[in-house]
C-alpha positions as a printed Julia matrix, in Angstrom:
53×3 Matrix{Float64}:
 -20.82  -78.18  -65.07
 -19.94  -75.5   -62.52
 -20.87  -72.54  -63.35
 -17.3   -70.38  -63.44
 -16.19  -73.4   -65.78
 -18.58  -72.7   -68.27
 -18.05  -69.06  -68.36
 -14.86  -69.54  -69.56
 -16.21  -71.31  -73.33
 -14.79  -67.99  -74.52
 -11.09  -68.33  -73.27
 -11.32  -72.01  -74.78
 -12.44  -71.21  -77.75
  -9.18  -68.97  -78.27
  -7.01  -71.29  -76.89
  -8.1   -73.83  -79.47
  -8.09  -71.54  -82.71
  -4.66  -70.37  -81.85
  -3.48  -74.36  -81.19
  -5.0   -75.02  -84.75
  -3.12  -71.85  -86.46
   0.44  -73.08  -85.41
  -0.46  -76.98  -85.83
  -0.51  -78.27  -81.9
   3.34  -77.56  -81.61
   4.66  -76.42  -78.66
   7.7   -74.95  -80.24
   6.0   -73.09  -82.68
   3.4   -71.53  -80.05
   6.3   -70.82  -77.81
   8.09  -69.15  -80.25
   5.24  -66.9   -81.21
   4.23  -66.25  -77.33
   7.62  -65.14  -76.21
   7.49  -62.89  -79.52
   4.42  -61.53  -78.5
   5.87  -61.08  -74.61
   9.0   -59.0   -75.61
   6.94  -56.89  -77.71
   4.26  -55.77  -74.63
   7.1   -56.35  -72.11
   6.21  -52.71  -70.94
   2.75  -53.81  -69.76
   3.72  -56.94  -67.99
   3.44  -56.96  -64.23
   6.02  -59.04  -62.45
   8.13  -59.55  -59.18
   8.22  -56.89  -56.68
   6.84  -54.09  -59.33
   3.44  -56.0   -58.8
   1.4   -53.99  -56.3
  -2.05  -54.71  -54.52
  -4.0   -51.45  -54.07
């Protein structure tokens, strides 16, 4: 398995418990992300207000 793959056991891992805590439905995960979103809206880079430095 390539190497950058396999470093990212971590990030699947995640992925999976939070799938299992809201049952595998997309609704229900969507929900919960787009809570999560409008909470930290301040720290989300977007659009034009993304810069390179």
């Amino acid at each position: 398995m390539n190497k950058d793959i396999e470093g990212i056991d971590w990030l699947r891992e995640i992925r999976k418990k939070m799938a299992d805590k809201y049952h595998n439905d997309p609704k229900i995960m969507g929900d919960y992300y787009r809570r999560i979103q409008k909470q930290y809206q301040h720290r989300i880079i977007s659009g034009s207000s993304a810069h390179i430095r």
